[in-house]
Structure formats: structure tokens, C-alpha cells
ROFIKOL-642642 format. One line per 2 residues: number of its first residue (from 1); their letters; for each residue x, y, z of C-alpha. Coordinates in Angstrom, 3 decimals. Layout:
<mardos>
NUM	A	X,Y,Z ~ ...
</mardos>
This chain:
<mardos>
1	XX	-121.358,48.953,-201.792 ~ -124.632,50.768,-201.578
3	XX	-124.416,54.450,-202.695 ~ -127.017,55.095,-199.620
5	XX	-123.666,54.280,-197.308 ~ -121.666,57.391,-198.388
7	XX	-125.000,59.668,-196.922 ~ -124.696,57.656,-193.796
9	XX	-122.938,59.134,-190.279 ~ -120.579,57.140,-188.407
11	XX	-121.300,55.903,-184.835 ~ -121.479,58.470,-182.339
13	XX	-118.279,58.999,-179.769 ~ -119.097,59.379,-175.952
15	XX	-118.247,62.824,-174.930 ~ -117.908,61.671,-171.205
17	XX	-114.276,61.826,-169.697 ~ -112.776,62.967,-173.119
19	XX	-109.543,64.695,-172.571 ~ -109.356,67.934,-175.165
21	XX	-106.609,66.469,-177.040 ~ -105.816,62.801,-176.747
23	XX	-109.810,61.976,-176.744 ~ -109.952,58.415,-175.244
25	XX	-106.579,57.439,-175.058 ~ -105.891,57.849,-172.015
27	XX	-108.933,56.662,-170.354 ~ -108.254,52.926,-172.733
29	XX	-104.706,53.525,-171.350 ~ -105.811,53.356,-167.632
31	XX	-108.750,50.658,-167.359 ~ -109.585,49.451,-171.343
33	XX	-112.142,47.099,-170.020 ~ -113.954,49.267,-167.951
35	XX	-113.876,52.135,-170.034 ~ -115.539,49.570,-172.989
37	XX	-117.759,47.922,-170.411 ~ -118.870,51.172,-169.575
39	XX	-119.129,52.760,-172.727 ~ -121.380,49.795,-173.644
41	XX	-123.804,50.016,-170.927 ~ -123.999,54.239,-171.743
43	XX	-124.101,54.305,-175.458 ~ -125.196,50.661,-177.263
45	XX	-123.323,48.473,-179.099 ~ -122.013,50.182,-181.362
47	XX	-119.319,53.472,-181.141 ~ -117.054,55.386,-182.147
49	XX	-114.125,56.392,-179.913 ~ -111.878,59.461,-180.446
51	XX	-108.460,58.931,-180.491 ~ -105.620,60.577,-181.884
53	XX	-104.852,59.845,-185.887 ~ -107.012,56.979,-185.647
55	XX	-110.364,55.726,-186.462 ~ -112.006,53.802,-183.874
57	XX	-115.130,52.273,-184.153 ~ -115.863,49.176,-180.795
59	XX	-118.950,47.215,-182.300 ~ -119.770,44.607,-179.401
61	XX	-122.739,42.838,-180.905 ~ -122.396,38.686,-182.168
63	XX	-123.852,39.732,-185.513 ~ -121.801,42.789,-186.062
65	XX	-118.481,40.349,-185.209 ~ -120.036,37.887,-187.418
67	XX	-120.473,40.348,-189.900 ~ -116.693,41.896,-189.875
69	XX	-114.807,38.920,-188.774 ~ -116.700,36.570,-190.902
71	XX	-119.288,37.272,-193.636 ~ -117.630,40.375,-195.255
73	XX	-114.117,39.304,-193.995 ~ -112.556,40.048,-197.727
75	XX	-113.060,43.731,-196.945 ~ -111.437,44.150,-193.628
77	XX	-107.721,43.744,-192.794 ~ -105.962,42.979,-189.508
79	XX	-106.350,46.305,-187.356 ~ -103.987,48.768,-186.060
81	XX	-102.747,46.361,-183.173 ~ -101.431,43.801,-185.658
83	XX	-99.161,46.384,-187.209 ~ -97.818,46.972,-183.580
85	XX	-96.929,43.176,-183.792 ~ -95.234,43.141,-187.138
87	XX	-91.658,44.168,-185.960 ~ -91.822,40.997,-184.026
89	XX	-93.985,38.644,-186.322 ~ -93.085,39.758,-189.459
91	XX	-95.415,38.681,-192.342 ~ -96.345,35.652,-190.555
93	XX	-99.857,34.056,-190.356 ~ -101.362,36.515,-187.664
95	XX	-99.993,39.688,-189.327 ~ -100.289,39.082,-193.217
97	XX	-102.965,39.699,-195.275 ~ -104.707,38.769,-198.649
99	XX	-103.142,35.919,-201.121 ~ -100.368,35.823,-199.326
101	XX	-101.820,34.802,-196.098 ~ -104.039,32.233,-198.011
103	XX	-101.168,30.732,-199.176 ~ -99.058,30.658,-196.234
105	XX	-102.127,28.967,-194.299 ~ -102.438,26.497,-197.100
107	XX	-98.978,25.429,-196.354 ~ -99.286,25.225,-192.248
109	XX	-101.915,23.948,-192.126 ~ -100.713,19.880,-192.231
111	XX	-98.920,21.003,-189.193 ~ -101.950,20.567,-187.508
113	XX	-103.635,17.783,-188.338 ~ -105.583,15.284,-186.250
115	XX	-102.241,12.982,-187.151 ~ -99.367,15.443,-185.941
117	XX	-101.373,16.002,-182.910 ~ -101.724,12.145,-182.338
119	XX	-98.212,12.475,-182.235 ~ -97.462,14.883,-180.038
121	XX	-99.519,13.879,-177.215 ~ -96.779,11.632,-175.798
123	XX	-94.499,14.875,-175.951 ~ -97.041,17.087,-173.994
125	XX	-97.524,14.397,-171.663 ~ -94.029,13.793,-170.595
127	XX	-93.443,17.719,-170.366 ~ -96.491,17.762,-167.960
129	XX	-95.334,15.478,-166.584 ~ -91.677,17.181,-165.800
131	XX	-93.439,20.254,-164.767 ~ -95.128,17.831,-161.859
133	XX	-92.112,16.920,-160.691 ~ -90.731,20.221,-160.337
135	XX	-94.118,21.507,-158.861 ~ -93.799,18.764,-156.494
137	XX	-90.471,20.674,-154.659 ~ -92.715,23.790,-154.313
139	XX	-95.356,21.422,-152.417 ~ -92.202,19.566,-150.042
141	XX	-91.392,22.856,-148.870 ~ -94.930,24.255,-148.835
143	XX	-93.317,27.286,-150.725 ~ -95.711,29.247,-152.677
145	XX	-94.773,30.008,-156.491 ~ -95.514,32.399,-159.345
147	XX	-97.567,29.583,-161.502 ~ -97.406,31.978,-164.558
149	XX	-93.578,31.162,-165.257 ~ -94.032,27.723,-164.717
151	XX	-96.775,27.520,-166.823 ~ -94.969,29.977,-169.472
153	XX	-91.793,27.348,-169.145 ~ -93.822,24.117,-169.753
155	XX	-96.429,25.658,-173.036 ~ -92.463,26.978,-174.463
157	XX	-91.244,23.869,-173.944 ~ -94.351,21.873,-175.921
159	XX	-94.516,24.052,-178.331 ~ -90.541,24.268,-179.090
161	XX	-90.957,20.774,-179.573 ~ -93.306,20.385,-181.341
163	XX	-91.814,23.240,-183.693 ~ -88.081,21.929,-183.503
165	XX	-88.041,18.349,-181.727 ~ -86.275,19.974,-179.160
167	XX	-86.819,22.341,-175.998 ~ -85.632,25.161,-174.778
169	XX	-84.940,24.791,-171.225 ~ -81.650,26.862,-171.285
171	XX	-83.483,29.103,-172.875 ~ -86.644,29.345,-171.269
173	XX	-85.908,32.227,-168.897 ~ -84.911,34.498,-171.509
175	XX	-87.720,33.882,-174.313 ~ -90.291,34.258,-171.273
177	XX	-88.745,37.432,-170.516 ~ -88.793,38.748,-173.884
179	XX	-92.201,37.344,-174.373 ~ -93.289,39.618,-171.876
181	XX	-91.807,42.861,-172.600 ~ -93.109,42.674,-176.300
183	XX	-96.641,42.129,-174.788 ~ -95.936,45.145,-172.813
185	XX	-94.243,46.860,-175.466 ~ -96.882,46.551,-177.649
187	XX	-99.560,47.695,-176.082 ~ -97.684,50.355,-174.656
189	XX	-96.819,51.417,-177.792 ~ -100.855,51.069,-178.886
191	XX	-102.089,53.692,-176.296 ~ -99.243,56.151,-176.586
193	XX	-100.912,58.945,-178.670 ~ -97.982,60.350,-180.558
195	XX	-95.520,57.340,-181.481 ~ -92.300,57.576,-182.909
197	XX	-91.724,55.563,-185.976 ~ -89.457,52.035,-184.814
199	XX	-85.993,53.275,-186.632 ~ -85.898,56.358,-184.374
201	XX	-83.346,54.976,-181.455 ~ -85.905,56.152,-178.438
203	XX	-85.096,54.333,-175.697 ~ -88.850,52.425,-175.653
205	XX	-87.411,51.389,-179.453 ~ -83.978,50.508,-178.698
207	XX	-85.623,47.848,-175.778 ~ -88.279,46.245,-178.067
209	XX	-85.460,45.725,-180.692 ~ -83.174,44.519,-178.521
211	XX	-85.652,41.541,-177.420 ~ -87.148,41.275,-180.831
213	XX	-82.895,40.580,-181.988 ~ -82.679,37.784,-179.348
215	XX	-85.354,35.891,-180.026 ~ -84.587,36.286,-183.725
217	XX	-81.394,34.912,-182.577 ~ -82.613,31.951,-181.147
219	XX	-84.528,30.698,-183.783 ~ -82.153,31.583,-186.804
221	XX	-79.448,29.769,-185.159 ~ -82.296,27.047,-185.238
223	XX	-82.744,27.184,-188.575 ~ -79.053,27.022,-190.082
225	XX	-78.739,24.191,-187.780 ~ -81.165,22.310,-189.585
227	XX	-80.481,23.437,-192.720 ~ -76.638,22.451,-192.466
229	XX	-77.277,19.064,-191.316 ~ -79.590,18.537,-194.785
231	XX	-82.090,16.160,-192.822 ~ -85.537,16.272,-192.354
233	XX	-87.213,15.697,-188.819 ~ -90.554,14.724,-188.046
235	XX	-91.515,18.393,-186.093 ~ -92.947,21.317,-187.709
237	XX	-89.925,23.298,-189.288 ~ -88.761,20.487,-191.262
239	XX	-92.278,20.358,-192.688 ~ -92.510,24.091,-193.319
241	XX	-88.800,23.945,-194.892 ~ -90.105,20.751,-196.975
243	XX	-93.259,22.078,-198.234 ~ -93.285,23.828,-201.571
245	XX	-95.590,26.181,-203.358 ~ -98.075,24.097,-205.948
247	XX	-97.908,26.795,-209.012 ~ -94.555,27.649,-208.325
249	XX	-92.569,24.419,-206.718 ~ -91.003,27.231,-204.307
251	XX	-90.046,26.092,-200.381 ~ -90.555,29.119,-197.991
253	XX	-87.625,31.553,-197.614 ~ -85.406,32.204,-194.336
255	XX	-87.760,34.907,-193.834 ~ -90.599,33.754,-194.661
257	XX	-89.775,30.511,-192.466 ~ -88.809,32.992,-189.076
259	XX	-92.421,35.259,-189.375 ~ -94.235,31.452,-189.272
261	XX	-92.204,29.642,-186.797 ~ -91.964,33.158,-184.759
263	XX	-96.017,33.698,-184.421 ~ -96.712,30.125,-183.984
265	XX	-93.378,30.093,-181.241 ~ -95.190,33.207,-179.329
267	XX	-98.715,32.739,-179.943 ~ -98.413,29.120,-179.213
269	XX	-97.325,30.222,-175.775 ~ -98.651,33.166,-174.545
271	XX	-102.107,32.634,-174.858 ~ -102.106,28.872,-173.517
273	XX	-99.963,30.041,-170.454 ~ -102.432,32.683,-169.714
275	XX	-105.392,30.697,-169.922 ~ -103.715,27.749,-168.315
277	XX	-102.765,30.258,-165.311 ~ -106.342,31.865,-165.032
279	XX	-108.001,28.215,-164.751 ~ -105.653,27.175,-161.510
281	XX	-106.647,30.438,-159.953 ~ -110.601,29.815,-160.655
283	XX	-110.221,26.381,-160.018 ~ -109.196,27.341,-156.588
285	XX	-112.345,29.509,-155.907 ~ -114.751,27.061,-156.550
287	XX	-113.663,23.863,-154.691 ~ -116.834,22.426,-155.320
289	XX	-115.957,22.437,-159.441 ~ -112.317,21.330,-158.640
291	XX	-113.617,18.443,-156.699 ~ -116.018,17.519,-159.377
293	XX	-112.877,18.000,-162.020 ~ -110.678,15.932,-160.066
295	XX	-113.361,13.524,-159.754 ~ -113.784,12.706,-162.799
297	XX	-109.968,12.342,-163.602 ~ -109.535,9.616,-160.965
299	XX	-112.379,7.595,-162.349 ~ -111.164,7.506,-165.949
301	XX	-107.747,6.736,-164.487 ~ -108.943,4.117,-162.117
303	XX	-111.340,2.388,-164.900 ~ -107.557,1.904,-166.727
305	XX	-107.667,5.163,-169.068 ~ -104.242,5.050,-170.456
307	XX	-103.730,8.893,-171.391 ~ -103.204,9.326,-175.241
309	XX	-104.990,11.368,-177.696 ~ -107.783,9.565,-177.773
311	XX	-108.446,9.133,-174.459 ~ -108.631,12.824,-174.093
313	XX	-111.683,13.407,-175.546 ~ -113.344,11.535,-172.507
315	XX	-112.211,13.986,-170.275 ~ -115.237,16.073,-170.488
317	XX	-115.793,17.828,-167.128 ~ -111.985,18.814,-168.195
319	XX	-112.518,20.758,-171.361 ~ -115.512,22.102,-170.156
321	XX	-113.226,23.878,-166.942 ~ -110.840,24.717,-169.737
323	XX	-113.597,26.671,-171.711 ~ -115.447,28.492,-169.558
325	XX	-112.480,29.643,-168.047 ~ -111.251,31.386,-171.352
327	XX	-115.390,32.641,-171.281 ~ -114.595,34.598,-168.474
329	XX	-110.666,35.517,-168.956 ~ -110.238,34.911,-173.034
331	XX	-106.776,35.141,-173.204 ~ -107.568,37.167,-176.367
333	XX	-109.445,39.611,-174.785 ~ -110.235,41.718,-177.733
335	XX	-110.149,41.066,-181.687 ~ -110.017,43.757,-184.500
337	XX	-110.002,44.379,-188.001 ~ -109.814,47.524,-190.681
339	XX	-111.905,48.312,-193.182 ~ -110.146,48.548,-196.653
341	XX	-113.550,50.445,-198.215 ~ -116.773,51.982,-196.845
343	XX	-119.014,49.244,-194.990 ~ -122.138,49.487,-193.379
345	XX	-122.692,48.341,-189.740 ~ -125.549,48.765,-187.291
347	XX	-126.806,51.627,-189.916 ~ -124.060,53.575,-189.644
349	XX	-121.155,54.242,-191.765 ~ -117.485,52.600,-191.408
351	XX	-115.169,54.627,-193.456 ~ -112.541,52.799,-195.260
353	XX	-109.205,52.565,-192.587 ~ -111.016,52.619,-189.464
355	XX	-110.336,50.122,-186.936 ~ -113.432,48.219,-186.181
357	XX	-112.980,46.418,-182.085 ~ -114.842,43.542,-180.808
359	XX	-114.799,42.996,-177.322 ~ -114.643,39.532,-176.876
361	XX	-114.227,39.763,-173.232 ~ -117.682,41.236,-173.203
363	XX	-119.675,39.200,-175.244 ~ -118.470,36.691,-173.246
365	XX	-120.003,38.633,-169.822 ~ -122.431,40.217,-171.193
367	XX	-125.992,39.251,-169.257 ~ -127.434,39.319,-172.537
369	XX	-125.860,36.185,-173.832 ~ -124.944,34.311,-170.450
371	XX	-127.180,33.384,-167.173 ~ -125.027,34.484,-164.786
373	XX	-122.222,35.358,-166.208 ~ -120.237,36.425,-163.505
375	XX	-120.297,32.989,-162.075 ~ -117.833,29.928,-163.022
377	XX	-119.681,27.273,-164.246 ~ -118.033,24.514,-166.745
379	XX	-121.708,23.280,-167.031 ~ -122.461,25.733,-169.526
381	XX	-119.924,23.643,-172.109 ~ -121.425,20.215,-171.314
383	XX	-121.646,18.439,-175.137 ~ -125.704,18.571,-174.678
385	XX	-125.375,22.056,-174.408 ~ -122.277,23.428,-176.392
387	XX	-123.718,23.678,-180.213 ~ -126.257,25.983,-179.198
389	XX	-123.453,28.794,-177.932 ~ -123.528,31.588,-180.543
391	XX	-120.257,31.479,-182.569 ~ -119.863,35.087,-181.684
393	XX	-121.119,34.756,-178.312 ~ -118.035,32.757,-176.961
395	XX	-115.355,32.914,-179.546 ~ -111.976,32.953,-177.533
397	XX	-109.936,31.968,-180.616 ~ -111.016,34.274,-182.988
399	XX	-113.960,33.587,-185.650 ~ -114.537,33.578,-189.164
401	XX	-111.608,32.398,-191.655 ~ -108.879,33.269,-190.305
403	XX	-109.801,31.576,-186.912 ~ -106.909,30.307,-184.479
405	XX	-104.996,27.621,-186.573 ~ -103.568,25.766,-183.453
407	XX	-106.766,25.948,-181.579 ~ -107.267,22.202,-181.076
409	XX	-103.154,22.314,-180.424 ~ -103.835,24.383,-177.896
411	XX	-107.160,22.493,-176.357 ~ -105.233,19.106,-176.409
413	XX	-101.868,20.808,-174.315 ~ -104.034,22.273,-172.026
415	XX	-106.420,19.620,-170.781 ~ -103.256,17.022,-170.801
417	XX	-101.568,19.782,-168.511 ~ -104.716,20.229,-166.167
419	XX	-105.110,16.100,-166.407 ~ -101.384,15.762,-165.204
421	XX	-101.184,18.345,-162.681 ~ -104.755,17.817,-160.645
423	XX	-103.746,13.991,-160.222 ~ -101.213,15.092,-157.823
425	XX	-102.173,18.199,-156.642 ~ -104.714,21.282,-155.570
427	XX	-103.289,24.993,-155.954 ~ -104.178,27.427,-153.059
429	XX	-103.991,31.612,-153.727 ~ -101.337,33.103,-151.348
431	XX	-103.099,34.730,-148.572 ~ -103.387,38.282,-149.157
433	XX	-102.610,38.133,-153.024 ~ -103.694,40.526,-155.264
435	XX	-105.383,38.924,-158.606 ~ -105.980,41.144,-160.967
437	XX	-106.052,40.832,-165.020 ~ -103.631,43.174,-167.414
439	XX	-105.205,43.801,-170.659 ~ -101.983,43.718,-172.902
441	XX	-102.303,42.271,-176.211 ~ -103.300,38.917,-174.229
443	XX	-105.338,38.994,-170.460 ~ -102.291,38.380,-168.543
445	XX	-102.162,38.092,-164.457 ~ -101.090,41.528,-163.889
447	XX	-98.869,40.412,-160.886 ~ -98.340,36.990,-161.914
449	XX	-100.285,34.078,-160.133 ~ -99.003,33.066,-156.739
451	XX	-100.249,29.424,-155.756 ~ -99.445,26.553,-153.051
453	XX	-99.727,23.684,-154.441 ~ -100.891,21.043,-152.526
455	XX	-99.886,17.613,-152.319 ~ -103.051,15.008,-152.793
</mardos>
């Protein structure tokens, strides 16, 4: 690094609304996206904030995120907000760091190949399919229903098969559960500005561990089950438990094998639910785009599409809803990283160990990048136009090398889901229900997502 850097100031906090001891905390605590959003539009694009025992630096330019997340990636490290998650993830592929990560990616990565996605269309179809069907009782009684359950059930369900070749129906209920008090746990735990260390038996500690033990429950017991019966399966634990190390001809250990199946089992779930949940609900404000959507699904269908993973792709119109909704709710709202030594950014100085946020959720508003940003248009993602969208403009899986490994996982589930669902049905807001997004360590419906769905 430059000796010039070490002569260098960092960014400049805002002095607005700063309380005299916890700084910003509280304010992020409150309204996070507004606060940012506002701090933006007052002091540039690049920050610092004040907050207690931590470094804080929000840099919401495309070439400052390309610059952190991708082209000097070696010298930053997950942030601050990934430790939060390590009680529950363990040293798995979103928490760990350095050789160790590379290798552990190395070894996932078959998982999701073009091949073992081929395969697991048929899965996500019937399960979208199953979800129809109970969807369809809702519509019989004209009953309106929280759709972020349902659509927390189904994504658990395709991804527990695709992870153990079986579901977890009886299950569901209580992995959604803890699911979402870890979320709220987390973050929780993020914004408080004096935290107890996890061993100390606080009640906030005592919950998280208590729904960190039953979900470690669930998928241990998964484990020796496959393990005793000494057969391999065609899902993705027996591949992880097959796989071995190419210097050292070691298989993962029990550990090793619960922090990978654990972040793929949440991460694999939260995110697509959420972004599954936020496309009904815009979906349903612009009938003229749902129309258009559901168009083009009954053509295909009528011209003799037989759904499979190839057909997909011709869904266009589809995965174009499916984007620009996660432009304008990414389920991973923000993205950040630490800096292991002195950087440079914007001409100011990042000290090693500060925490350096990108607001993906405004890049992806910002009027800078976006005509009309506020508006929901799928026609921004039409193939004519997608390559020329910055990388770091509209990146709602993450960027640089250590981008989303089940990204096109997570793409294929959804538009098979939306496919499935808008063949039978429309989805209508309760009257007089309040949408409003959470900004937890995914955008989450901060009251759920209650929907009519209505018969076609």
C-alpha cells in the first residue's frame, strides 16, 4: 500500500441526529434505510458513521463496491454482520474466510452445476406444484393468507430436497420459526451498542441458542442417518460427504459438513422466500405487468411447452418480473466487508478493521443509475438490454468472487414457482394491509404478506 495512505483522513461522519454516546446506532436501529438514504443525499457517497466500538465506513458508489467486493477482495474479510451469523453458520461458505473458504467452495461447487439443476427441476416443479393445490383451498373459501409462510414452506421444502432427497414438511413450522427469530436475533444483536458475549446466559442468548440447538438437531439427526445406512444418494449431502480433499484425500468432517449444509439450508430459503413474497405483492400493483406475465405463460404453455429446465429459459417476461423485483426489494439489502490492512477509497483512508457497507438497496434506487427507479418495470431486464446493467449497479446476489453460489438455484426455483402459481391464479393485497419492508439481515415483509388468491 501507498505510504501517501497513512497521511490520509478517513471519511467524514454526519453530525446530524448523533446521540452523545451511542453515535448512530440508534438512528440505524430505528429506520437503517432511511437513515443511509438520507445520509447519502446529505453527505456523498462515501462516510463514515459513528458507532460504538466499531468502525463504520457506508461507501454507496458501483466502483467503490467493485473495488472492495471485487478488485482488492484479498484484503477485505466478511464484516461485522457475518460474525453475528457464525453461532448459527459456523465456518460455512458465507462466514469463512481465506484458504479455507477457497477450498470449501472448490468442493460445493459440483452441487450446482447446470447437470444437478437439470435434475432438480422435476423436484421444484412438483413442490410448486403441491403448494398450488394447497393455495387453491385459500381461493375455495376466498380466505386471505400470510403468502410469506407458504412461500417459506415450499423454498424449505426444495431446498431440503435438494440437500437430503427428502422434505421437511413435519418440520416446516418449526425451521420457519427458527429461521425467523435468528434473522431477528441477529440483527438485533447488530444494533445493540453494548453486547454481551454469546456464553453469558442473557435471556436474548439463551433464545438464539435454543433455536440455533434445534435446527442443529434436525440436521445432525440427518446426517447419522445417512451415515449409518453407508449409501450414497443422488442429493447434495451425499456429495459433500463423498467428496474428498485433492492434496489431502480428506472427506469433510461432521462439522465441517453441518456449517455447509446449515448456510446453504437457511440461505437457500430465506432469501428466495423473501423475494418470491415481494414479487406477488408487486405483481399485484401493476396488473398491467401481471397480465403481460401471465400472458406470456399461457402462450408457451398453449404452443406445447412442456416445463423442464430447458424450457425455462424461454420464459423471459418471467425472469425479467423476478429481477427487477429483487432491484427494488434485494432480499440482500445490504453487503459488507472488513478491511484486514489500510486501503484507500474515494481518497480517503480505510483503516485496517473497519467495516466497509454497500447499500445495495440503493444502488439499486438510486436516480443516478435507474430511469425511474421508483417504478416496476421488468422491461429494464429484457436480454437486449440486460448486459449493459453495471455489475455493481444491480447486484442482488452479491459481486465479486465470492458471489452467491446457488444464484442460478435460486433463479430456476423461483421462476418455476411464479410459472406454476400464475397458471392458476392472481393474488390480491388484503384491503387495508399494511406493506412495509423489515431490514433484518434479509428485506423481509415486516408484517408478513397477506394475499387472496384468485382463482383464474
Amino acid at each position: 500500500m501507498d505510504t501517501s495512505v497513512a497521511k490520509k483522513i478517513a471519511p467524514p461522519a454526519p453530525k446530524e441526529r448523533r446521540h452523545w454516546l451511542f453515535g448512530h446506532a440508534l438512528l440505524l436501529k430505528d429506520d437503517a434505510i432511511g437513515m443511509v438514504k438520507l445520509f447519502i443525499q446529505n453527505h456523498g457517497n462515501i462516510f463514515s458513521l459513528h458507532l460504538p466500538f466499531v468502525k463504520a465506513v457506508i461507501a454507496s458508489n458501483p466502483e467503490y463496491a467493485r473495488y472492495v467486493l471485487q478488485d482488492n477482495s484479498k484484503n477485505y474479510t466478511k464484516s461485522l454482520a457475518y460474525d453475528m451469523l457464525k453461532p448459527l453458520l459456523g465456518m460455512g461458505l458465507l462466514t469463512s474466510e481465506g484458504d479455507f473458504w477457497k477450498k470449501q467452495r472448490k468442493l460445493a461447487q459440483p452441487a450446482f452445476h447446470k447437470r444437478k439443476l437439470d435434475e432438480w427441476t422435476a423436484m421444484m416443479i412438483e413442490r410448486a406444484e403441491h403448494t398450488a393445490e394447497k393455495i387453491e383451498k385459500y381461493a375455495d373459501r376466498g380466505e386471505a393468507f400470510d403468502v410469506l409462510p407458504e412461500m417459506t414452506a415450499l423454498t424449505l421444502d426444495v431446498i431440503s430436497k435438494a440437500i437430503f432427497s427428502t422434505g421437511v414438511e413435519d418440520k416446516a413450522k418449526i425451521v420457519g420459526d427458527q429461521i425467523t427469530l435468528l434473522n431477528e436475533y441477529t440483527i438485533e444483536k447488530l444494533h445493540t451498542p453494548v453486547r454481551m458475549p454469546d456464553f453469558v446466559p442473557t435471556p436474548f442468548n439463551l433464545r438464539m441458542k435454543r433455536a440455533v440447538d434445534l435446527l442443529n438437531k434436525i440436521i445432525y439427526e440427518i446426517i447419522d442417518k445417512r451415515k449409518s445406512e453407508g449409501e450414497s444418494k443422488d442429493d447434495l449431502l451425499s456429495m459433500l460427504m463423498d467428496v474428498k480433499d485433492e492434496e489431502t484425500g480428506e472427506t469433510m468432517s461432521k462439522q465441517q459438513l453441518r456449517d455447509e449444509l446449515m448456510t446453504i439450508f437457511l440461505a437457500g430459503n430465506e432469501t428466495s422466500s423473501n423475494a418470491l413474497s415481494w414479487t406477488l405483492y408487486l405483481l399485484s400493483q401493476n396488473p398491467e405487468k401481471e397480465k403481460k406475465m401471465m400472458d406470456e405463460i399461457e402462450e408457451k404453455l398453449v404452443d406445447g411447452f412442456e416445463l423442464n429446465y430447458k424450457t425455462v429459459g424461454e420464459f423471459h417476461y418471467v425472469k425479467q418480473v423476478i429481477e427487477e423485483s429483487m432491484r427494488v426489494y434485494p432480499p440482500v439489502w445490504t453487503v459488507g466487508r472488513r478491511a484486514i490492512e489500510d486501503d484507500e477509497l474515494g481518497g480517503y483512508k480505510i483503516a485496517k478493521q473497519t467495516n466497509v457497507l454497500v447499500p445495495i438497496i440503493y444502488l439499486h434506487h438510486s436516480e443516478r443509475f435507474w430511469e425511474e427507479p421508483q417504478k416496476f418495470l421488468p422491461e429494464r431486464f429484457a436480454p437486449d438490454k440486460r448486459n449493459g446493467i453495471d455489475r455493481f449497479v444491480y447486484f442482488p446476489f452479491g459481486g465479486g468472487p465470492r458471489v452467491c453460489i446457488g444464484n442460478n438455484f435460486a433463479m430456476l426455483e423461483m421462476e418455476i414457482i411464479l410459472i406454476t402459481l400464475y397458471r392458476k391464479f392472481t393474488f390480491k393485497v388484503k384491503e387495508n394491509f399494511e406493506v412495509e419492508p423489515e431490514p433484518l439481515v434479509t428485506l423481509r415483509p415486516k408484517y408478513g404478506m397477506m394475499m387472496y388468491a384468485v382463482k383464474r
